[in-house]
Backbone as JSON, one array per atom type, in Angstrom:
{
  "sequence": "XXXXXXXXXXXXXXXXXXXXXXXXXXXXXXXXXXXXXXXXXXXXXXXXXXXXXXXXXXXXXXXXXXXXXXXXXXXXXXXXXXXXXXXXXXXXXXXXXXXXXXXXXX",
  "N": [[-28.81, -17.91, -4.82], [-29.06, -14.9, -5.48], [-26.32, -12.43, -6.89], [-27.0, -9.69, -6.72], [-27.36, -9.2, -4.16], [-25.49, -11.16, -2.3], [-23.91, -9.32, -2.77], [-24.48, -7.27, -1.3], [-24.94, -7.82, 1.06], [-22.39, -8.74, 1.98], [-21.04, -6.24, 1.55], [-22.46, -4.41, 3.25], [-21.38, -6.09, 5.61], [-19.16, -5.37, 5.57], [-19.08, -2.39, 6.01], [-20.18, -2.15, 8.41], [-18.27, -3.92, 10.0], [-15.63, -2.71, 10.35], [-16.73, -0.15, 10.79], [-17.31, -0.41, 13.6], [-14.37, -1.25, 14.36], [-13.85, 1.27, 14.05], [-15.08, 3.29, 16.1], [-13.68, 1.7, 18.35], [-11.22, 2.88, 18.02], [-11.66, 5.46, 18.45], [-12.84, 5.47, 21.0], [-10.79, 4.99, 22.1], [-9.07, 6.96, 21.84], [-7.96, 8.11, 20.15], [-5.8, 9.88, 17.77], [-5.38, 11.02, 15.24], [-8.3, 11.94, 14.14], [-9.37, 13.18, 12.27], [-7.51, 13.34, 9.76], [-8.84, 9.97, 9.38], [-11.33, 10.72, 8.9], [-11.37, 12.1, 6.37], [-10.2, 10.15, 5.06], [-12.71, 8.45, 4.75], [-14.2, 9.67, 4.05], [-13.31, 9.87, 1.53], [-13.24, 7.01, 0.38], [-16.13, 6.4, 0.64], [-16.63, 8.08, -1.71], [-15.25, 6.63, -3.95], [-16.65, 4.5, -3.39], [-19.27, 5.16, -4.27], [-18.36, 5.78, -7.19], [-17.58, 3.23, -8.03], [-19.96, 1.6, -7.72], [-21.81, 2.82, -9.85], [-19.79, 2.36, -12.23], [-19.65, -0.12, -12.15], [-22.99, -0.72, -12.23], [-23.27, 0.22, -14.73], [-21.76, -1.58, -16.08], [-23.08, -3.66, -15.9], [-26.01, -3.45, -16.91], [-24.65, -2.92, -19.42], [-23.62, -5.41, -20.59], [-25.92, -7.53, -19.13], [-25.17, -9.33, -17.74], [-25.45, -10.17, -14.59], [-23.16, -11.51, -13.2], [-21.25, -10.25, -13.12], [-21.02, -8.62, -10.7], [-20.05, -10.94, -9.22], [-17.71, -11.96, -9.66], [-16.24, -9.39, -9.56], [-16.39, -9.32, -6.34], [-14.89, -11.42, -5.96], [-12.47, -11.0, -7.47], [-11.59, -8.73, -5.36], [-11.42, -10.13, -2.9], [-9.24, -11.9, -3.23], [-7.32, -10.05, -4.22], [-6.91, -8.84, -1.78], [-6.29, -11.09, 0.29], [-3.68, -11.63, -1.16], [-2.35, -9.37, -1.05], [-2.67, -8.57, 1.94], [-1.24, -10.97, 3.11], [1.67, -10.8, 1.72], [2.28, -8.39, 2.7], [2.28, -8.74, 5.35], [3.75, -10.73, 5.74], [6.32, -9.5, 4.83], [6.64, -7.37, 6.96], [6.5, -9.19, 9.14], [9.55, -10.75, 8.63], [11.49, -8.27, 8.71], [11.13, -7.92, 11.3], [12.12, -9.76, 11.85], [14.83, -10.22, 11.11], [15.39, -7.43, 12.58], [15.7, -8.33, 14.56], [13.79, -7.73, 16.75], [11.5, -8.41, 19.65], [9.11, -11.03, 18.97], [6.93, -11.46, 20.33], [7.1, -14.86, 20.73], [7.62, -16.88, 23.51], [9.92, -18.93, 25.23], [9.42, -22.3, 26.06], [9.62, -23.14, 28.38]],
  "CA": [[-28.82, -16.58, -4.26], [-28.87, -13.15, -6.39], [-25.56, -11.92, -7.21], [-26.48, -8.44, -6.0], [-28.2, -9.74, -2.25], [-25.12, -11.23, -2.24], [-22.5, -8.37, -2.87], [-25.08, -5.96, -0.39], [-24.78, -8.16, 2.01], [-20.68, -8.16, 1.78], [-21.0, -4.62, 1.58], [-22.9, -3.99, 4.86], [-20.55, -6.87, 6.48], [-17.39, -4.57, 5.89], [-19.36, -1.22, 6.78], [-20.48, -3.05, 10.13], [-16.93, -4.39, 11.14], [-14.87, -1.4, 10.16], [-16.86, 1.03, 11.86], [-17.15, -0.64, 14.96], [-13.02, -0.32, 14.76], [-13.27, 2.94, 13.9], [-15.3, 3.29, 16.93], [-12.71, 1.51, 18.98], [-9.84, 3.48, 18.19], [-12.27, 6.83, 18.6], [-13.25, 5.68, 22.41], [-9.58, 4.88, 22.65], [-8.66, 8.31, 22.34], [-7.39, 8.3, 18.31], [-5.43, 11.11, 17.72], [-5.63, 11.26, 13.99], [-9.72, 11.73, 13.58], [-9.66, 14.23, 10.88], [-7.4, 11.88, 8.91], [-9.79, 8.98, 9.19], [-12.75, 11.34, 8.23], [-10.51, 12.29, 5.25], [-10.17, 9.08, 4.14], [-13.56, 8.18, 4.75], [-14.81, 10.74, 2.49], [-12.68, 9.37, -0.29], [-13.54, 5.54, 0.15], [-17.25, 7.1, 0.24], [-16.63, 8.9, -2.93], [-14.97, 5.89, -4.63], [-17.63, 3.34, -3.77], [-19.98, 5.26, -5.36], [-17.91, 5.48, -8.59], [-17.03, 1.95, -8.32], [-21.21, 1.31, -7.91], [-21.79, 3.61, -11.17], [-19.52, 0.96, -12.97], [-20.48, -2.03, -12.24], [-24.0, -0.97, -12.61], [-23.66, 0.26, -15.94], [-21.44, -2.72, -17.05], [-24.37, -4.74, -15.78], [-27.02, -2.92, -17.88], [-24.43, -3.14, -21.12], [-23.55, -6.58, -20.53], [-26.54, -8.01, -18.9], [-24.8, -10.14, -16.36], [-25.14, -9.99, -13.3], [-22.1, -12.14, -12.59], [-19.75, -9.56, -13.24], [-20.63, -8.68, -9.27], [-19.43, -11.76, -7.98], [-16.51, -12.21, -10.17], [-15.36, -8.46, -9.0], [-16.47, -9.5, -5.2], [-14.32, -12.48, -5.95], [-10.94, -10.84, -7.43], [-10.76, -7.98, -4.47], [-11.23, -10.69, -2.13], [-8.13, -12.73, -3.94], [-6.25, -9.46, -4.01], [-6.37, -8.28, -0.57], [-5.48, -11.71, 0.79], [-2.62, -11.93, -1.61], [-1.75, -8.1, -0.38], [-2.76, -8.86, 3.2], [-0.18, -11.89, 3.42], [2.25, -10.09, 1.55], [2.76, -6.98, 3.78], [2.94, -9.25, 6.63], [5.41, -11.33, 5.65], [7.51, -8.6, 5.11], [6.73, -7.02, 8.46], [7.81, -10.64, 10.21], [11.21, -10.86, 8.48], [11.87, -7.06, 9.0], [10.9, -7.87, 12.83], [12.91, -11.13, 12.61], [16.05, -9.69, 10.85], [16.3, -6.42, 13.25], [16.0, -8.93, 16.14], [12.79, -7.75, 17.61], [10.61, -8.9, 19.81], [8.14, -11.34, 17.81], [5.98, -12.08, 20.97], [7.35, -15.64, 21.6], [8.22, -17.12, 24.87], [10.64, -19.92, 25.72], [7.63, -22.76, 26.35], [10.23, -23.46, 29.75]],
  "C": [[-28.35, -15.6, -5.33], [-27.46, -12.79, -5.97], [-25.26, -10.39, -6.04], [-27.18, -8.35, -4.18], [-26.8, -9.94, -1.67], [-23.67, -10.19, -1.67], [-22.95, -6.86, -1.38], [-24.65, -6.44, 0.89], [-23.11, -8.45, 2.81], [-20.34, -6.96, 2.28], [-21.24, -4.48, 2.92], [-21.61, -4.63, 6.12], [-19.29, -5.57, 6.84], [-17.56, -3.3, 6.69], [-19.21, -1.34, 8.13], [-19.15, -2.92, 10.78], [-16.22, -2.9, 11.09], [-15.36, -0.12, 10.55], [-17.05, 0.56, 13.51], [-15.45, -0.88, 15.65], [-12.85, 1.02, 14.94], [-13.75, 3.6, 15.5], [-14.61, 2.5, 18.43], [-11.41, 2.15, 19.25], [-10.17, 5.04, 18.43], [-12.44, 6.38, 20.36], [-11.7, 5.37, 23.14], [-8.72, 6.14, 23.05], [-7.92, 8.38, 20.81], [-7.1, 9.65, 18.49], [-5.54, 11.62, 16.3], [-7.01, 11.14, 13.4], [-9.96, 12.38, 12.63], [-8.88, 13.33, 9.44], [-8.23, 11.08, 8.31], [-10.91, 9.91, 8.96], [-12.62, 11.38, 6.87], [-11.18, 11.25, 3.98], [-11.76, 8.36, 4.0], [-14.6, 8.55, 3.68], [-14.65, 10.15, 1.06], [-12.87, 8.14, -0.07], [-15.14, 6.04, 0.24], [-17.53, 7.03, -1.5], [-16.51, 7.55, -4.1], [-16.09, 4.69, -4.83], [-18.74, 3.67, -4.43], [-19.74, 5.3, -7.07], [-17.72, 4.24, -8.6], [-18.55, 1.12, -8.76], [-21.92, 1.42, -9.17], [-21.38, 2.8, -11.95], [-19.73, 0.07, -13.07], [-22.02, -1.57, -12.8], [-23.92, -0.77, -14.29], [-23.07, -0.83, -17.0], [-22.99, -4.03, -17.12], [-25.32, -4.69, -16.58], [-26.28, -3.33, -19.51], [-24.4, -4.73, -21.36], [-24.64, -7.91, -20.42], [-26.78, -9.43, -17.91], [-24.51, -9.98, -15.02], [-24.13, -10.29, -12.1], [-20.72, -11.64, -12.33], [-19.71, -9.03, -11.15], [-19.94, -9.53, -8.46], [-18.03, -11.92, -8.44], [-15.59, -10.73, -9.74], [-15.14, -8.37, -7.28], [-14.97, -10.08, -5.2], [-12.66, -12.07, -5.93], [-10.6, -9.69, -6.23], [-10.85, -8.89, -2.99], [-10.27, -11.67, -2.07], [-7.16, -11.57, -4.04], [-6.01, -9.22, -3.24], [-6.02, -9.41, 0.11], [-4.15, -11.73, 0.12], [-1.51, -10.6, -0.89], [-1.6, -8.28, 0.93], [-1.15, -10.2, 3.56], [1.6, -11.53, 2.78], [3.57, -9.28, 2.21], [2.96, -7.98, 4.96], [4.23, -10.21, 6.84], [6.73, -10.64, 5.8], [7.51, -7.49, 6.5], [7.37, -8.44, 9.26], [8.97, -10.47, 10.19], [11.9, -10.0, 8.49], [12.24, -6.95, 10.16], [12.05, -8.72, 13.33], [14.35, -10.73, 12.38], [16.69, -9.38, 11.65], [16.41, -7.06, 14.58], [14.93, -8.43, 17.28], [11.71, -8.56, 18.4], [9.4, -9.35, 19.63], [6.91, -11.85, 19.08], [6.26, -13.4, 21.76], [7.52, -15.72, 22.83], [8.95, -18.78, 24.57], [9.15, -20.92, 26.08], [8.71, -23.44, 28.29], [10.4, -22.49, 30.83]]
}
């Protein structure tokens, strides 16, 4: 499979899920929609500069592999970030003595 079939098809995946949140927390009644437009704008903005680069490394380089290898490390950084931040939300939760959800199983 092509490199860039590959990375489109990634691409669309994230568009897909992440607006059908965004559309969850809009029929929810979201109070911060200008915010999330905001930011929308500017992750917009960025993926086209980020597109711009890669393509033209692709053209100097002539590999097409540099897509999967950059698929590859932001999908190795945001789990490392993703597990991260939550860890330190748990032991923040567990510290101040909040309620983590459990139940007694009795």
């Amino acid at each position: 499979m092509q490199p860039e079939v590959t990375a489109a098809t990634c691409s669309f995946m994230v568009l897909f899920s992440s607006s059908m949140s965004a559309m969850q927390y809009v029929l929810l009644g979201m109070d911060e929609i200008y915010g999330a437009l905001i930011l929308s704008a500017i992750c917009f903005v960025a993926s086209l500069i980020g597109l711009t680069i890669v393509q033209r490394a692709i053209m100097k380089h002539g590999r097409a592999s540099l897509i999967v290898f950059s698929v590859g490390l932001v999908m190795a950084l945001s789990t490392v970030l993703m597990t991260s931040f939550g860890a330190v939300a748990v032991w923040s939760d567990y510290t101040s003595g909040k309620n983590m959800g459990f139940k007694k199983p009795c």
